[in-house]
PDB file of N, H, CA, C and O in Angstrom:
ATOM      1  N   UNK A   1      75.339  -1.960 144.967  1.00  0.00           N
ATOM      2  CA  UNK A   1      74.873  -0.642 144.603  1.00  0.00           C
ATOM      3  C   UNK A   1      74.001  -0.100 145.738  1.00  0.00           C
ATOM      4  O   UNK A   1      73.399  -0.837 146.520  1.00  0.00           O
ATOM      5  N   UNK A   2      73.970   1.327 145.779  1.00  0.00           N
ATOM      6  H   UNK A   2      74.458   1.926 145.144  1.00  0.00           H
ATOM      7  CA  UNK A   2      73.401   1.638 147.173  1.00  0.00           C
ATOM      8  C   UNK A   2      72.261   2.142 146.842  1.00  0.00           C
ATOM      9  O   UNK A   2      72.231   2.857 145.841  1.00  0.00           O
ATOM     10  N   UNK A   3      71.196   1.928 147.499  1.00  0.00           N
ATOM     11  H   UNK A   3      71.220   1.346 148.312  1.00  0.00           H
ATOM     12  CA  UNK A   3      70.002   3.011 147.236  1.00  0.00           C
ATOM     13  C   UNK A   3      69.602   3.804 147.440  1.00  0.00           C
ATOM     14  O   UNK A   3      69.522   4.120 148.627  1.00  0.00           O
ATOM     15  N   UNK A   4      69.196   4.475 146.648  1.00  0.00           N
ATOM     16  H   UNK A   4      69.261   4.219 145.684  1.00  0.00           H
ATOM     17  CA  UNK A   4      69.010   6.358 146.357  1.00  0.00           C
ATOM     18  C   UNK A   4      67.473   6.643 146.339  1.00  0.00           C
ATOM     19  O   UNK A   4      66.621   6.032 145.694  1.00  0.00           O
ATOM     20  N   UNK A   5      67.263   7.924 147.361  1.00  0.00           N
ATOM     21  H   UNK A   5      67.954   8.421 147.885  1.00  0.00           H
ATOM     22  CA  UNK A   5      65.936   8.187 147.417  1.00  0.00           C
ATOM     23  C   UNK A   5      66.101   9.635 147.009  1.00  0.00           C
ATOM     24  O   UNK A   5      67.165  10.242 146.891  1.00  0.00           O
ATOM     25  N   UNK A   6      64.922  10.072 146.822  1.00  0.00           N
ATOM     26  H   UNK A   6      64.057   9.580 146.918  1.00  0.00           H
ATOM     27  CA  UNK A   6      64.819  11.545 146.531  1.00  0.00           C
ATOM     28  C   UNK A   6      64.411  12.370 147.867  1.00  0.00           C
ATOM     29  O   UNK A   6      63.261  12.143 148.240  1.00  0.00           O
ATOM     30  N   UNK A   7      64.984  13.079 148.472  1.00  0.00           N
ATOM     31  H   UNK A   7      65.919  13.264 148.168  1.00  0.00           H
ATOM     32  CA  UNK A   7      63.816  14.105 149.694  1.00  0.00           C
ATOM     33  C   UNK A   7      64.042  15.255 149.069  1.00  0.00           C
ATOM     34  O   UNK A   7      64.811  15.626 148.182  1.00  0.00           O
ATOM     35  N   UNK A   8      62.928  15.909 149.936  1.00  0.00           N
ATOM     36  H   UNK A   8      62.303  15.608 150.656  1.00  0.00           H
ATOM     37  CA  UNK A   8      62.521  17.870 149.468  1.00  0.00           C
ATOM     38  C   UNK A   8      63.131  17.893 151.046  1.00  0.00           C
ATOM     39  O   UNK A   8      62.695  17.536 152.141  1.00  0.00           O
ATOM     40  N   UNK A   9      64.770  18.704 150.405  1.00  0.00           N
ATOM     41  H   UNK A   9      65.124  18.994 149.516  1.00  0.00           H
ATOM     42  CA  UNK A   9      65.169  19.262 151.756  1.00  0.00           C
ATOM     43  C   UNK A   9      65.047  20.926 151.298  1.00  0.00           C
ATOM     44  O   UNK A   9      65.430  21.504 150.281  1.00  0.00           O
ATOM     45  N   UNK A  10      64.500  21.302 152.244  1.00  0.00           N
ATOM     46  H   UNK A  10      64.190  20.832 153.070  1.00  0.00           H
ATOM     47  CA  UNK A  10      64.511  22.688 152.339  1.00  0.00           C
ATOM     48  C   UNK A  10      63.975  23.831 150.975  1.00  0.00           C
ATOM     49  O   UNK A  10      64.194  24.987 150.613  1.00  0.00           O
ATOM     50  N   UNK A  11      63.114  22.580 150.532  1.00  0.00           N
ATOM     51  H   UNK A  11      62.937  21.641 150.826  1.00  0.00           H
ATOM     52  CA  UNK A  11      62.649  23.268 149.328  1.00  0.00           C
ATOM     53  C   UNK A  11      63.223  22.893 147.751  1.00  0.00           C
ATOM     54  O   UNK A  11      62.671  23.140 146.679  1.00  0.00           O
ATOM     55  N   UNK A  12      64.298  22.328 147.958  1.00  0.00           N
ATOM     56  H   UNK A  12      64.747  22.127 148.829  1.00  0.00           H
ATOM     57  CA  UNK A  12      65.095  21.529 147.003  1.00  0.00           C
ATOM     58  C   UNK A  12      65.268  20.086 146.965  1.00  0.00           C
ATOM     59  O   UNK A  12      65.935  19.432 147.767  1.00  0.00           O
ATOM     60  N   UNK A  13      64.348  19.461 145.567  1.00  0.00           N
ATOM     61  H   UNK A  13      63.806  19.992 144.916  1.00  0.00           H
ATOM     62  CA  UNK A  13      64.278  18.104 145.359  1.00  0.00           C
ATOM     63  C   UNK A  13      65.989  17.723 145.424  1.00  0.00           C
ATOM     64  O   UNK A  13      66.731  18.492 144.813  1.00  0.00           O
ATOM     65  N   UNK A  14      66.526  16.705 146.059  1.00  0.00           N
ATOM     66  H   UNK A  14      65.923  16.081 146.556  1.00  0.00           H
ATOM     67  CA  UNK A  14      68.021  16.003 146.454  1.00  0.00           C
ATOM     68  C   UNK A  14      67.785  14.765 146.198  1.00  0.00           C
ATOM     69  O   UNK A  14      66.935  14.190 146.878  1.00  0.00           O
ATOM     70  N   UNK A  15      68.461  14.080 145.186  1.00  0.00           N
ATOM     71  H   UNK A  15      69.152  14.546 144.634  1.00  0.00           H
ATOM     72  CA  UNK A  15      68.720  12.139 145.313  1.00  0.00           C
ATOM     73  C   UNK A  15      69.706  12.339 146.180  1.00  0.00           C
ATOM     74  O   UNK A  15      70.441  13.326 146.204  1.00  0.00           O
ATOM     75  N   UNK A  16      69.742  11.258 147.021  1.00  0.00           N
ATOM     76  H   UNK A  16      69.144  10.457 147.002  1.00  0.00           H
ATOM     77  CA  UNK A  16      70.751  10.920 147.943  1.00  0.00           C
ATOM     78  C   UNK A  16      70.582   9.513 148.985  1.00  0.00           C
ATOM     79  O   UNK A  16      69.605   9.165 149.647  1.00  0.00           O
ATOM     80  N   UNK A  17      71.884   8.898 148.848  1.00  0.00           N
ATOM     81  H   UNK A  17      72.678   9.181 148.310  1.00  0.00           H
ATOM     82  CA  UNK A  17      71.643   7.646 149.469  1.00  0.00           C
ATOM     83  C   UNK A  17      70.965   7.391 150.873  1.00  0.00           C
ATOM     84  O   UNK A  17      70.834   8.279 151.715  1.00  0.00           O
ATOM     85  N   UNK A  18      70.731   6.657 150.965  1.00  0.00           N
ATOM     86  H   UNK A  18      70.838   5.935 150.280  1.00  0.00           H
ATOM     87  CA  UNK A  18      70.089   6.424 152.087  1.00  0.00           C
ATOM     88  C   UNK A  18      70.887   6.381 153.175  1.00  0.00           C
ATOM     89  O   UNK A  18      70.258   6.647 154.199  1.00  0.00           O
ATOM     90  N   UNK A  19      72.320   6.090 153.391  1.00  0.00           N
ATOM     91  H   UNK A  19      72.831   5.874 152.560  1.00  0.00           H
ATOM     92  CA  UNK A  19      73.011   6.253 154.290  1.00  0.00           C
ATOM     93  C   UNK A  19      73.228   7.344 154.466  1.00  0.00           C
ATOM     94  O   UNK A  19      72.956   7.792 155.580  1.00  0.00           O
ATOM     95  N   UNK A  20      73.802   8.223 153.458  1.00  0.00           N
ATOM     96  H   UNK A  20      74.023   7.859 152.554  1.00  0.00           H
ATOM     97  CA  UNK A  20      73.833   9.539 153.464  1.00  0.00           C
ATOM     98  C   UNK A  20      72.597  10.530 154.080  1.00  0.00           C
ATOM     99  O   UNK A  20      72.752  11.630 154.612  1.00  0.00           O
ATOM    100  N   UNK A  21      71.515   9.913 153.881  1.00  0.00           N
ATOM    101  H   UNK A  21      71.389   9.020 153.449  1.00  0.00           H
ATOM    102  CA  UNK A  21      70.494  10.655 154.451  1.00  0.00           C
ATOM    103  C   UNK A  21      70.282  10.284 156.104  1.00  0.00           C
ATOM    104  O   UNK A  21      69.713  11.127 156.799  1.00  0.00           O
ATOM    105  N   UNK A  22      70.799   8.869 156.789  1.00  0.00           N
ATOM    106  H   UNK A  22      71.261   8.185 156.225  1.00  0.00           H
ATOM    107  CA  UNK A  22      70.621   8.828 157.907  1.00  0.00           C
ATOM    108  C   UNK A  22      71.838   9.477 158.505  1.00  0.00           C
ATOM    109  O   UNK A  22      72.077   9.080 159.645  1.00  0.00           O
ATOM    110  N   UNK A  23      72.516  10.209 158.111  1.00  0.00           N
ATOM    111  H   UNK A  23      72.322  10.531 157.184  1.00  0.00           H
ATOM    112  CA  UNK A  23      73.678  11.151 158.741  1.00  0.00           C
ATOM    113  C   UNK A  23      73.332  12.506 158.568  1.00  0.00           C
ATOM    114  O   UNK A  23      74.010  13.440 158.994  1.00  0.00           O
ATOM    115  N   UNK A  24      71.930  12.646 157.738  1.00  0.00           N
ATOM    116  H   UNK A  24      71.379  11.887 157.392  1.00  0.00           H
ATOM    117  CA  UNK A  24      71.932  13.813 157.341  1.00  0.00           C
ATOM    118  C   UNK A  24      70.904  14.212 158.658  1.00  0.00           C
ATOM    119  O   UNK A  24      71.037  15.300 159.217  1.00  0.00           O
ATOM    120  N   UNK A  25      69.976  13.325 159.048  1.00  0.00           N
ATOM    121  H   UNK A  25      69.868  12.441 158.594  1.00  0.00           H
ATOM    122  CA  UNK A  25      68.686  12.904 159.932  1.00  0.00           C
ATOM    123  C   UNK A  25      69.630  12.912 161.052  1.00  0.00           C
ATOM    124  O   UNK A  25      69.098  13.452 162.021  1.00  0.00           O
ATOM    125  N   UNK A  26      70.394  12.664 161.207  1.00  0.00           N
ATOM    126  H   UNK A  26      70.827  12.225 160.420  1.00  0.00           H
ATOM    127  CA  UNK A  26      71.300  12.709 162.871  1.00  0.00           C
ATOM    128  C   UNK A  26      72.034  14.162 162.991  1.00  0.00           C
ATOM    129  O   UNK A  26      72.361  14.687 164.055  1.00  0.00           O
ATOM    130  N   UNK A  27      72.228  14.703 161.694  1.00  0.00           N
ATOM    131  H   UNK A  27      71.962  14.277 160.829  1.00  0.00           H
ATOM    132  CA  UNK A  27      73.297  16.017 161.655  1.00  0.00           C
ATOM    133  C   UNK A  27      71.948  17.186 162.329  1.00  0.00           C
ATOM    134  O   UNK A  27      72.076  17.827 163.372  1.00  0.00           O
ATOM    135  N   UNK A  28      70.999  17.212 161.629  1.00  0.00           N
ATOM    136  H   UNK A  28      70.895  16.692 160.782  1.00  0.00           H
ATOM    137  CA  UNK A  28      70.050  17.753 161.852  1.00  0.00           C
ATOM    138  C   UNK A  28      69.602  17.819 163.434  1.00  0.00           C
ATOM    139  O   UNK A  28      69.467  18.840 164.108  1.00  0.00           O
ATOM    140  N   UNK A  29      69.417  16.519 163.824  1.00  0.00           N
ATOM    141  H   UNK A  29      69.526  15.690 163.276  1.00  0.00           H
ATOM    142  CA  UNK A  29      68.728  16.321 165.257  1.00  0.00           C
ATOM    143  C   UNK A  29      70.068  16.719 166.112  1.00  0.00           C
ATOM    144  O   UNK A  29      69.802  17.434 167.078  1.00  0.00           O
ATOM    145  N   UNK A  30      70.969  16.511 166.007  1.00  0.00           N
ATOM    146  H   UNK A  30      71.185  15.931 165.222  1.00  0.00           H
ATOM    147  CA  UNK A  30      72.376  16.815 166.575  1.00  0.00           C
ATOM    148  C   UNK A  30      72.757  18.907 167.307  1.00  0.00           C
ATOM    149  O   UNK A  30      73.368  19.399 168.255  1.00  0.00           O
ATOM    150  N   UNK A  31      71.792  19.523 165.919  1.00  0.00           N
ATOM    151  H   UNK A  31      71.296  19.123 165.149  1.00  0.00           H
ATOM    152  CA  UNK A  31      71.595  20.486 166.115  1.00  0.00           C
ATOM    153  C   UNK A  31      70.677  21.306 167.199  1.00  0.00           C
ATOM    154  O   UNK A  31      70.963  22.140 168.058  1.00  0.00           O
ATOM    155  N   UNK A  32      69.340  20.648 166.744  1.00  0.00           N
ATOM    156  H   UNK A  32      69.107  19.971 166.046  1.00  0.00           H
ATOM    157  CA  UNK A  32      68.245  20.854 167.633  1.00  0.00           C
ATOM    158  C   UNK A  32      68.374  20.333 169.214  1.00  0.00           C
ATOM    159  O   UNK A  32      67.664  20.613 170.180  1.00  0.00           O
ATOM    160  N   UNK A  33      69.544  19.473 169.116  1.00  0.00           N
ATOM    161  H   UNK A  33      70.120  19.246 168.332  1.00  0.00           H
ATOM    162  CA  UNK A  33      69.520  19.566 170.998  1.00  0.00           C
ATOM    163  C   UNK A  33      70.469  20.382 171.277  1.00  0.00           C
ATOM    164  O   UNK A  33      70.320  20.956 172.355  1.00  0.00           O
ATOM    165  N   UNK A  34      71.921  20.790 170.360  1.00  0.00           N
ATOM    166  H   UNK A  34      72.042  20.324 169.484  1.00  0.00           H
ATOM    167  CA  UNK A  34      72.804  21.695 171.039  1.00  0.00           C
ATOM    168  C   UNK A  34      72.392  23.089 170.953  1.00  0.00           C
ATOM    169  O   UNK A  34      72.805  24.104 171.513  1.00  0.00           O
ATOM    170  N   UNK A  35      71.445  22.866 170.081  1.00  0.00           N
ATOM    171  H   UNK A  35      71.109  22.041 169.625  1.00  0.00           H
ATOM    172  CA  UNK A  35      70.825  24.765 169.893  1.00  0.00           C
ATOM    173  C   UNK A  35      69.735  24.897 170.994  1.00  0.00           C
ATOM    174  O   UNK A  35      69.457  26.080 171.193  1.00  0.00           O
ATOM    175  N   UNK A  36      68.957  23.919 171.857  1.00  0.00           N
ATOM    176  H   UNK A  36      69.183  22.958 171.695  1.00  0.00           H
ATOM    177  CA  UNK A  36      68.107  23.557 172.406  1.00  0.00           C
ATOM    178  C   UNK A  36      67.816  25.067 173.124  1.00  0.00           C
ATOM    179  O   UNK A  36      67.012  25.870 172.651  1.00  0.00           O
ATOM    180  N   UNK A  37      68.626  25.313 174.372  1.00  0.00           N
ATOM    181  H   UNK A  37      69.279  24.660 174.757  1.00  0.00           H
ATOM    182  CA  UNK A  37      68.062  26.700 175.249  1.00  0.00           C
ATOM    183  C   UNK A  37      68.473  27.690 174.372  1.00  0.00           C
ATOM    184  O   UNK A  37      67.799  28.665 174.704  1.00  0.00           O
ATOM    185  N   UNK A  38      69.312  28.071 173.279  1.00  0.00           N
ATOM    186  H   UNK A  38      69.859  27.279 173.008  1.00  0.00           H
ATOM    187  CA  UNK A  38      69.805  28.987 172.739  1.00  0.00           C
ATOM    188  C   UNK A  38      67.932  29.865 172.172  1.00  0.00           C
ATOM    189  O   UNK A  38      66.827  29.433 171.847  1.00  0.00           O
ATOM    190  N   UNK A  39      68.514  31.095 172.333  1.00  0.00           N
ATOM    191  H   UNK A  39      69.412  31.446 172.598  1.00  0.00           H
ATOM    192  CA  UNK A  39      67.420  32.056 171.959  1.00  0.00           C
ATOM    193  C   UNK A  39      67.623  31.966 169.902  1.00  0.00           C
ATOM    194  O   UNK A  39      68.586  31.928 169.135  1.00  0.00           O
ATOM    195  N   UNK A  40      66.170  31.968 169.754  1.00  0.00           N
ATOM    196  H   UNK A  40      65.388  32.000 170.377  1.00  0.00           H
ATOM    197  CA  UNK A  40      66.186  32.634 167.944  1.00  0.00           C
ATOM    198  C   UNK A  40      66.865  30.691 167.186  1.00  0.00           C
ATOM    199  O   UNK A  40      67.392  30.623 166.075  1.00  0.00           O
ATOM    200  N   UNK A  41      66.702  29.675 167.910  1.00  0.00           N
ATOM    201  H   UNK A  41      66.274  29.730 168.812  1.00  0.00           H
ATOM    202  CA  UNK A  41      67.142  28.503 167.665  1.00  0.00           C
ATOM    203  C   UNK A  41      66.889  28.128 166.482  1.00  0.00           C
ATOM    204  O   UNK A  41      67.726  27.688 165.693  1.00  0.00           O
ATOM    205  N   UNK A  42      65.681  28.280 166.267  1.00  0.00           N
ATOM    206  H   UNK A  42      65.001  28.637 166.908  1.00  0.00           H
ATOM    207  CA  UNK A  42      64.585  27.636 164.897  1.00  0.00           C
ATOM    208  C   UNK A  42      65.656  28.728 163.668  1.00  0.00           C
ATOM    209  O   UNK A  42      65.766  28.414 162.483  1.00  0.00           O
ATOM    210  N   UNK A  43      66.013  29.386 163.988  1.00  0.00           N
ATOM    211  H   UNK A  43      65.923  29.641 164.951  1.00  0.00           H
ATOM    212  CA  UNK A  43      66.470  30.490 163.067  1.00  0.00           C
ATOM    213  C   UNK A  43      68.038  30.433 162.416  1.00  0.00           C
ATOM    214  O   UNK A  43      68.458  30.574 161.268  1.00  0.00           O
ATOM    215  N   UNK A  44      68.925  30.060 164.177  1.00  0.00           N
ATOM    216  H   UNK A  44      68.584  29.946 165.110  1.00  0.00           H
ATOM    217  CA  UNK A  44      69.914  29.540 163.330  1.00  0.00           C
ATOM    218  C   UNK A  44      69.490  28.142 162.756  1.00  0.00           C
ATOM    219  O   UNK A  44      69.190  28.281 161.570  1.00  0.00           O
ATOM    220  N   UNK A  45      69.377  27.027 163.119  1.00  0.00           N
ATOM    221  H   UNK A  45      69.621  26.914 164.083  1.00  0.00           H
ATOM    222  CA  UNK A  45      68.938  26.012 162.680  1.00  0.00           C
ATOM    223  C   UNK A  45      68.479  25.907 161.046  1.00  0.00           C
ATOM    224  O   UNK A  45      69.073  25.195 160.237  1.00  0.00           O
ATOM    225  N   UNK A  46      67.083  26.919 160.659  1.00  0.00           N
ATOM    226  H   UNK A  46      66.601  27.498 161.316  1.00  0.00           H
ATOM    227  CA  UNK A  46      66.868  27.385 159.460  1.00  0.00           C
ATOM    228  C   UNK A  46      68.131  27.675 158.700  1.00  0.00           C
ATOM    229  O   UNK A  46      68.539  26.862 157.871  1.00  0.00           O
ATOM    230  N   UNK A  47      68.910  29.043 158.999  1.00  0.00           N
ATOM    231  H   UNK A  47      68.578  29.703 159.673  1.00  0.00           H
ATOM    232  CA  UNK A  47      70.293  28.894 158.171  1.00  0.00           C
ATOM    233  C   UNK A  47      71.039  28.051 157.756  1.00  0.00           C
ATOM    234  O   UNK A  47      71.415  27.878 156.597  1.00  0.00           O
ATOM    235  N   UNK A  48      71.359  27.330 158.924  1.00  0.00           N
ATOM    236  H   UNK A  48      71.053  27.471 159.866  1.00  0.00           H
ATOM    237  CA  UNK A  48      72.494  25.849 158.668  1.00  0.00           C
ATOM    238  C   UNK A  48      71.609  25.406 157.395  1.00  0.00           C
ATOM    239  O   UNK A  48      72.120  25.731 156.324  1.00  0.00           O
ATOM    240  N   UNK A  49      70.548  24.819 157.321  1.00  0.00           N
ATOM    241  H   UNK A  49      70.133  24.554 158.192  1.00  0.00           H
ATOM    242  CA  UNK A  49      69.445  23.942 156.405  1.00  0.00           C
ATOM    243  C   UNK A  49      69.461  24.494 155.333  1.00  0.00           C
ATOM    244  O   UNK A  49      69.169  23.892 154.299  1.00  0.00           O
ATOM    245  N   UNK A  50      69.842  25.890 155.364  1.00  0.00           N
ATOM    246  H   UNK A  50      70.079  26.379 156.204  1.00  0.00           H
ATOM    247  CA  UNK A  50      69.449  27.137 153.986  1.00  0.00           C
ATOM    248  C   UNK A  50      70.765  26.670 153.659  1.00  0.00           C
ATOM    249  O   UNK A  50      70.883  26.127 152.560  1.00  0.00           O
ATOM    250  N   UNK A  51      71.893  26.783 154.475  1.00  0.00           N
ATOM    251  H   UNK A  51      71.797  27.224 155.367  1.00  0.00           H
ATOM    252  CA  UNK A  51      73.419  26.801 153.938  1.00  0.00           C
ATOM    253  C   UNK A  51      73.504  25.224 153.080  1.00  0.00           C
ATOM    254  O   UNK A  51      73.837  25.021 151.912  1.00  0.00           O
ATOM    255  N   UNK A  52      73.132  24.374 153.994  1.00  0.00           N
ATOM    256  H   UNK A  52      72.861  24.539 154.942  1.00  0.00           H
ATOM    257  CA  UNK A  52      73.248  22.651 153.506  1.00  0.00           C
ATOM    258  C   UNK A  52      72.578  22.819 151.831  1.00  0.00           C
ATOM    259  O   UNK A  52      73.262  22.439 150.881  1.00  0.00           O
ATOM    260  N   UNK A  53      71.310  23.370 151.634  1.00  0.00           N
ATOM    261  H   UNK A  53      70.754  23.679 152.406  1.00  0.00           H
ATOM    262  CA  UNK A  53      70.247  23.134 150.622  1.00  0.00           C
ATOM    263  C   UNK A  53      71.390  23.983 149.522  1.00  0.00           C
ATOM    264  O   UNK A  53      71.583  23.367 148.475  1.00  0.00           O
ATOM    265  N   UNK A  54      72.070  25.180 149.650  1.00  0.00           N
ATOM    266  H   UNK A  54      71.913  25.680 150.501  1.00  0.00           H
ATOM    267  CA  UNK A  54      72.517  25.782 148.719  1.00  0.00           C
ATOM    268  C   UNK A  54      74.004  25.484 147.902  1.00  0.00           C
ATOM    269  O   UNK A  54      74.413  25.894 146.816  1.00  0.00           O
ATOM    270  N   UNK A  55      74.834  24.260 149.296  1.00  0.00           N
ATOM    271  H   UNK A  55      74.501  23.927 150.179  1.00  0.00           H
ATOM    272  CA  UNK A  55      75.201  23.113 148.428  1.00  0.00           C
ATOM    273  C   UNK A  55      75.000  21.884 147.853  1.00  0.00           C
ATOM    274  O   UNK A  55      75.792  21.264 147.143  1.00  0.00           O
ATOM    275  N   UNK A  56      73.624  21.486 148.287  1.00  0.00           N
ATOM    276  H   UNK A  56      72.981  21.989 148.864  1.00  0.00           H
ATOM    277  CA  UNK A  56      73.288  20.723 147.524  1.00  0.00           C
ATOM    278  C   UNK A  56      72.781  21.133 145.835  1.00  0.00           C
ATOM    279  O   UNK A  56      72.786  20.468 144.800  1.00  0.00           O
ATOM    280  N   UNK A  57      72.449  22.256 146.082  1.00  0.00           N
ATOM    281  H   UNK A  57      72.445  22.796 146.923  1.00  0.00           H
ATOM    282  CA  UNK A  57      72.478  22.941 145.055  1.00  0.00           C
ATOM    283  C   UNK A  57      73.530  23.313 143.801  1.00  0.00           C
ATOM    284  O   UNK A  57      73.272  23.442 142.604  1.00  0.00           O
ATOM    285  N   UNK A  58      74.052  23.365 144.089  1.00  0.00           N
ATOM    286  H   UNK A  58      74.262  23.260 145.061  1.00  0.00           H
ATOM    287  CA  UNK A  58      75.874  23.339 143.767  1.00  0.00           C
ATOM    288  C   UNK A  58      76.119  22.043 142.918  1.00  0.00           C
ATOM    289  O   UNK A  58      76.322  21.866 141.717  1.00  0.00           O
ATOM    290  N   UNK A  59      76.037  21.337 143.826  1.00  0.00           N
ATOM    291  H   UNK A  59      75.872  21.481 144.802  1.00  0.00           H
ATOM    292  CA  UNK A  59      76.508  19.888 143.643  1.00  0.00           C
ATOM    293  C   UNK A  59      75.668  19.430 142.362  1.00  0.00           C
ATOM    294  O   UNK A  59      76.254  18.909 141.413  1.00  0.00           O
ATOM    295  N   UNK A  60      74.424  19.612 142.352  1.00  0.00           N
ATOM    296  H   UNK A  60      73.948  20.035 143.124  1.00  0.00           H
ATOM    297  CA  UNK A  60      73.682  18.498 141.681  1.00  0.00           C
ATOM    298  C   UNK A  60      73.948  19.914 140.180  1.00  0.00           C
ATOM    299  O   UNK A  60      74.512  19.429 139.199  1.00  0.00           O
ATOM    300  N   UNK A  61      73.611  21.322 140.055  1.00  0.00           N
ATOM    301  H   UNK A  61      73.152  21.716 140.852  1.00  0.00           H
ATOM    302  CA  UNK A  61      74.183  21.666 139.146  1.00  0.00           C
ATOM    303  C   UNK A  61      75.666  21.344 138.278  1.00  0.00           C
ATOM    304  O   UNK A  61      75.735  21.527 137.063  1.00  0.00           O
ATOM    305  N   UNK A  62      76.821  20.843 139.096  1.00  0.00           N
ATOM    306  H   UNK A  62      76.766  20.695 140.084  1.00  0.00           H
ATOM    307  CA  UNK A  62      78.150  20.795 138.459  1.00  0.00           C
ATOM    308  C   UNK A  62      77.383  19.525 137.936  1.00  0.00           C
ATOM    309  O   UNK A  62      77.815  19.359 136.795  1.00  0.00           O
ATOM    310  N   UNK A  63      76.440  18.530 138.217  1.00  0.00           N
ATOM    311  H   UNK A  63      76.089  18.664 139.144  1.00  0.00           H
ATOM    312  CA  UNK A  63      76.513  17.446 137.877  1.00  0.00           C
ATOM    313  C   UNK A  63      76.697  16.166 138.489  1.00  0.00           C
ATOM    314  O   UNK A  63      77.106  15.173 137.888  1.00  0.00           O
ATOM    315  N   UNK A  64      76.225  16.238 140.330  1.00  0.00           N
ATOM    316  H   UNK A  64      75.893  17.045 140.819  1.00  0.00           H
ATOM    317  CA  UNK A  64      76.986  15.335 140.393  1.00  0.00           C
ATOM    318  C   UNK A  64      75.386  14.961 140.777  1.00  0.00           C
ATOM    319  O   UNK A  64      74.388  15.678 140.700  1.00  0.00           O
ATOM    320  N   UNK A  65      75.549  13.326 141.296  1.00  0.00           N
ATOM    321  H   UNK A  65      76.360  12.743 141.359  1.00  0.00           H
ATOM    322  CA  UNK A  65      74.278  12.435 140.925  1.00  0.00           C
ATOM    323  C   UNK A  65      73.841  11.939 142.473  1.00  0.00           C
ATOM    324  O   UNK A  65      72.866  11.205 142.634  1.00  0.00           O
TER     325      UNK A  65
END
């Protein structure tokens, strides 16, 4: 069985495995260097995070765990 932690991503409490979260911790940092010289970075960056949080949102409403 795998273990499940809770984080506050983006304002929204998420259970999610711990593997799942170290892909989530690399997807993230993955961003911040290819957005690196890009102008307004923090901003797209913010979106992607807004977009991720509003399916996690999704998800844990249909029910899933």
């Amino acid at each position: 069985m795998k273990k499940v932690i809770n984080i506050n991503f983006h304002g929204t409490i998420v259970p999610i495995e711990e593997g799942a979260y170290e892909i989530l911790k690399q997807y993230i940092e993955s961003l911040r260097v290819y957005f690196a010289e890009e102008e307004g970075k923090e901003e797209i960056i913010n979106d992607i995070e807004s977009r991720i949080s509003e399916l996690f949102q999704e998800r844990i409403k249909a029910g899933a765990t």
